[in-house]
N, C-alpha and C positions, 0 to 999 in steps of 0.2 A: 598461627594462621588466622587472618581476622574472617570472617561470617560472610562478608561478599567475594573474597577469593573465595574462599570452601563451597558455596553456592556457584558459582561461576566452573571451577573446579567438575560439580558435580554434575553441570549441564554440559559440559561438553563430553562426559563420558558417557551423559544417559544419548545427547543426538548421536554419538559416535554406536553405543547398543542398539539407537532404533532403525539402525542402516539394516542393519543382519532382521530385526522383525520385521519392517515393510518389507524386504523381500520375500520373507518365508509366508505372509499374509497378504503379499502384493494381487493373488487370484481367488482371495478369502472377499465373500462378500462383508460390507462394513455390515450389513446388518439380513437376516435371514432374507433370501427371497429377493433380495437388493443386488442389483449385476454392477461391477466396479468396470469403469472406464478407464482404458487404458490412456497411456502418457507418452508421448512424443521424447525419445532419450533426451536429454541433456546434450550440447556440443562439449565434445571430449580435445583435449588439446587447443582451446582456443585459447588465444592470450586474453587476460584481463586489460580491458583499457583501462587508463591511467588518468582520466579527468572524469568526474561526473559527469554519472548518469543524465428552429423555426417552432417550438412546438411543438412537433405534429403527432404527438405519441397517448392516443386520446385513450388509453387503458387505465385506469384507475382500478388497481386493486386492493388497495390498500387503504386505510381512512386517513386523513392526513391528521399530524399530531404537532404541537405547538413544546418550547421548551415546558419542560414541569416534571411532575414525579417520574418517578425512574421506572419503566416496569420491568415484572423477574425475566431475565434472560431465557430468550428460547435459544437453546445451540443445540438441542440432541441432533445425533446424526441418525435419521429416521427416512425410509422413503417417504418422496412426495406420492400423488396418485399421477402426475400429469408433467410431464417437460415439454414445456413451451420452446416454442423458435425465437433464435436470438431476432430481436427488432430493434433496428439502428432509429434515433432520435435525433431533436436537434431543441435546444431552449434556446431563444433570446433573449439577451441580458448584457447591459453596460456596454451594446454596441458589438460585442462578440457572440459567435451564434458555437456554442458548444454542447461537442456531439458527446452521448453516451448510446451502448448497446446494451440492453436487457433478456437475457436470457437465462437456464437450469430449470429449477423446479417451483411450478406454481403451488402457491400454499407452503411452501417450504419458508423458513427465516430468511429473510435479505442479508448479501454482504457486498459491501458499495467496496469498488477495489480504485485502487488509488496511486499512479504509477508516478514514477521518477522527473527528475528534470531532463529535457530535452528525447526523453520515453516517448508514449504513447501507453494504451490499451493492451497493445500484446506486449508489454511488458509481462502478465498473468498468465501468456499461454501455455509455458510447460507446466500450470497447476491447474487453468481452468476447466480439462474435463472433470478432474475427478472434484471441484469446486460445484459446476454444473451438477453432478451428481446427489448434493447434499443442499447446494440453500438456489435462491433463489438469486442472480445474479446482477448487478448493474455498474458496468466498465465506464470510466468515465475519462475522454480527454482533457489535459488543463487547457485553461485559453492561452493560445499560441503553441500549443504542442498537436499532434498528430492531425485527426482530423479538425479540430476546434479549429476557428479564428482566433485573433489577438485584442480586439477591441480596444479603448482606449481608458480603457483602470489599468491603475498600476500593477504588474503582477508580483503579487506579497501570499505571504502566509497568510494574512487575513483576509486576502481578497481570494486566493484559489478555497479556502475553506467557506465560503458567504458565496461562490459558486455553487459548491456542493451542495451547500442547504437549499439554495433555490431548485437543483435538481430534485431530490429529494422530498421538497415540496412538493412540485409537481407530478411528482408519482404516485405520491400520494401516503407514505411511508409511516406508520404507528409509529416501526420500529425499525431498526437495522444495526448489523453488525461492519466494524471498518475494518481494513486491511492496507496499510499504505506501504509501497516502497518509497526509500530514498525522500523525495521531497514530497511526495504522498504521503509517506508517516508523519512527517512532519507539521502537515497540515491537518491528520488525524487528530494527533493530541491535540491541535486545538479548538476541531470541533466537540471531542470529544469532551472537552472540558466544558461547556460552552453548552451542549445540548443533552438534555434528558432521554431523548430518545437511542442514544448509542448503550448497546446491551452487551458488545466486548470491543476493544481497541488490539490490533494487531502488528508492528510494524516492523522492519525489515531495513536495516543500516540507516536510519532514520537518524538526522541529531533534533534533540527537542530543544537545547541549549547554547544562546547563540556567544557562549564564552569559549565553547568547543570548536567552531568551523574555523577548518584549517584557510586562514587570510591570507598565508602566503600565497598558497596555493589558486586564490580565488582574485586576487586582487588586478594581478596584468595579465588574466586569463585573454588571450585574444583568439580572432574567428583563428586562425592556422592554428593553434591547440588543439581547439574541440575538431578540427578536421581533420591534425596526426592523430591524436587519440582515441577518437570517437566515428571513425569514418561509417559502421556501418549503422549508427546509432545517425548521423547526418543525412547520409543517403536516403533512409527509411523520412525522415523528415521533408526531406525536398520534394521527395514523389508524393507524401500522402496528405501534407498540410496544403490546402486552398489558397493559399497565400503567403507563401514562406518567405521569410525574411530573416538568413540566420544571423547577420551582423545585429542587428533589433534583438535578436531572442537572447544571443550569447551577453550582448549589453543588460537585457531584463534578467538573467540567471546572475551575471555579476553582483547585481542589486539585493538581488533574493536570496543568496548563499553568506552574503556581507551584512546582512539588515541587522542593525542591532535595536530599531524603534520598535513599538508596541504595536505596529504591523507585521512584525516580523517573527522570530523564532516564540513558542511560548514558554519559556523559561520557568520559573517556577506556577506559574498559573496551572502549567499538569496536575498539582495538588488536586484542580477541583475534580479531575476523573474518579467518577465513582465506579465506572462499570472496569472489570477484568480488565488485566491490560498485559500481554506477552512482547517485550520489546529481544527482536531478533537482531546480532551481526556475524558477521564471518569470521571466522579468526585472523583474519589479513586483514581486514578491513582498512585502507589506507585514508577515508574519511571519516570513520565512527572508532572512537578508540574503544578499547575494553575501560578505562578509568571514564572515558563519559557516559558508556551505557551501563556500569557500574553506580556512578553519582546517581541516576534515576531513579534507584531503589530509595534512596536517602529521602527523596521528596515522596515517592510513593512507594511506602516500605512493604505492600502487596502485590509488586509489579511481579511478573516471573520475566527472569532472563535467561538467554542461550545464545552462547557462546557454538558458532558450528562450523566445526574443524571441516579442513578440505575446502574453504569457499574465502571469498575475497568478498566485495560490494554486492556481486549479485548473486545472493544464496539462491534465491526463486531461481534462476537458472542453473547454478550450479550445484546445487545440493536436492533439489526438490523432492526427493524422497523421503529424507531426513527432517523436511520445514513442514510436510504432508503430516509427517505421521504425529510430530510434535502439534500440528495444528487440531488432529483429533485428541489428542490428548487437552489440549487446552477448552476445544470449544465442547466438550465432554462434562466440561466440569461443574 
């Protein structure tokens, strides 16, 4: 048995043991004197679909920080003194006005969360109370997904990540912790490769490798797919985006799931992640195989992986107990 099965092997038995202790510690405060929020169940019996996933926010709390030295990660999971109310923003930028929400614990670490293709923000909801709980939060739409507009850049891996920096900037952020699903991790590893200020990388059926994405699959993707497939993932789009345009978006996702330029997936460039790095899939996962989040290790041979049984593409939804508990475990470390 080689060394990445046997690791592979042994995380899906430890998420499969940490079902049975977030339950027994699900009303255990994470730290004395700390009250835990509770979670909105999971949907039980839903089918998995089958295709993929102005300014005006004048609070600086933070000092703003330029790439350069790395500093030591803050992840304890500590009470703040103060939880602030979520406040909706908006930055202009490349002619797209995208929105992010800021909310959790002031004084507490940042963790910029980072959702999927044709997502949104509540992609994070069945985690973001007990998130709220522990860091300081900031949800971010891509441009042309939820509340965001589409502007006129191209939408790439290196253009939703040069988004988020610009947020980011203007938050004013030392430091911050990522989280991405789907095509949010994706464009994780390559901020995080990229910027000194990321203090752990976390991502969620993310592929970082663009030898991996399934082409068949993506190539005569058209709008009546994503609308059998994907129907409640569309609807939430049509009501919530300011100008939706799904024949536009499914064209911009064809491009972005297909890129194989230096705009696109960051392929070996992961290497430069220096901060912690937890790469999550399901064990179904029908876009992330186990041999490609397996290869990850190979470039970054201090990555941890997990493998978690009972979940398909969207763990955050479907296992969220399990991705909770493994998440204090990582950002603990």
């Amino acid at each position: 048995m080689t060394d990445d099965r046997r690791r592979f092997l042994l995380a899906t038995g430890v998420a499969a043991m940490l079902v049975t202790l977030v339950r027994a510690t699900s009303a255990a405060p994470l730290q004395a004197g700390t009250k835990r929020e509770g979670i909105p169940p999971s949907p039980s019996g839903t089918k998995q679909d089958g295709i993929p996933s102005r300014l005006r926010d004048t609070k600086q709390d933070d000092t703003p920080s330029s790439q350069g030295s790395r500093k030591q990660r803050d992840t304890s999971f500590s009470p703040a003194t103060h939880r602030t109310h979520a406040m909706t923003s908006s930055l202009h930028y490349q002619n797209a006005e995208l929105v992010y929400r800021t909310g959790g614990q002031e004084g507490a670490p940042t963790i910029v969360l980072l959702h999927g293709g044709l997502g949104s923000m509540e992609d994070f909801a069945p985690l973001l109370p007990r998130l709220q709980q522990q860091f300081r939060t900031v949800e971010i739409d891509t441009r042309g997904h939820g509340l965001s507009t589409r502007g006129d850049a191209p939408l790439t891996y290196a253009q939703i990540a040069d988004d988020v920096r610009h947020i980011v900037d203007a938050i004013g952020l030392a430091a911050f912790h990522l989280f991405g699903f789907s095509d949010g991790g994706t464009a994780a590893y390559r901020i995080a490769a990229e910027d000194g200020r990321v203090q752990s990388v976390l991502t969620v059926g993310a592929q970082w490798h663009s030898r991996d994405t399934p082409r068949d699959m993506f190539e005569n993707l058209t709008v009546a797919d994503m609308r059998e497939h994907m129907p409640t993932q569309i609807a939430a789009y049509e009501k919530r985006n300011p100008k939706p345009d799904l024949p536009s978006l499914v064209a911009d996702l064809r491009r972005l799931w297909m890129d194989d330029t230096a705009a696109g997936f960051p392929d070996e460039s992961v290497a430069g992640i220096g901060a912690p790095v937890l790469a999550v899939r399901g064990e179904a996962d029908f876009l992330l195989s186990l041999d490609a989040l397996s290869a990850l290790q190979k470039v970054l041979p201090d990555a941890h992986l997990m493998n978690v049984p009972f979940a398909s593409h969207e763990v955050i939804r479907e296992q969220p107990d399990m991705l909770w508990a493994a998440m204090k475990v990582f950002h603990a470390g």
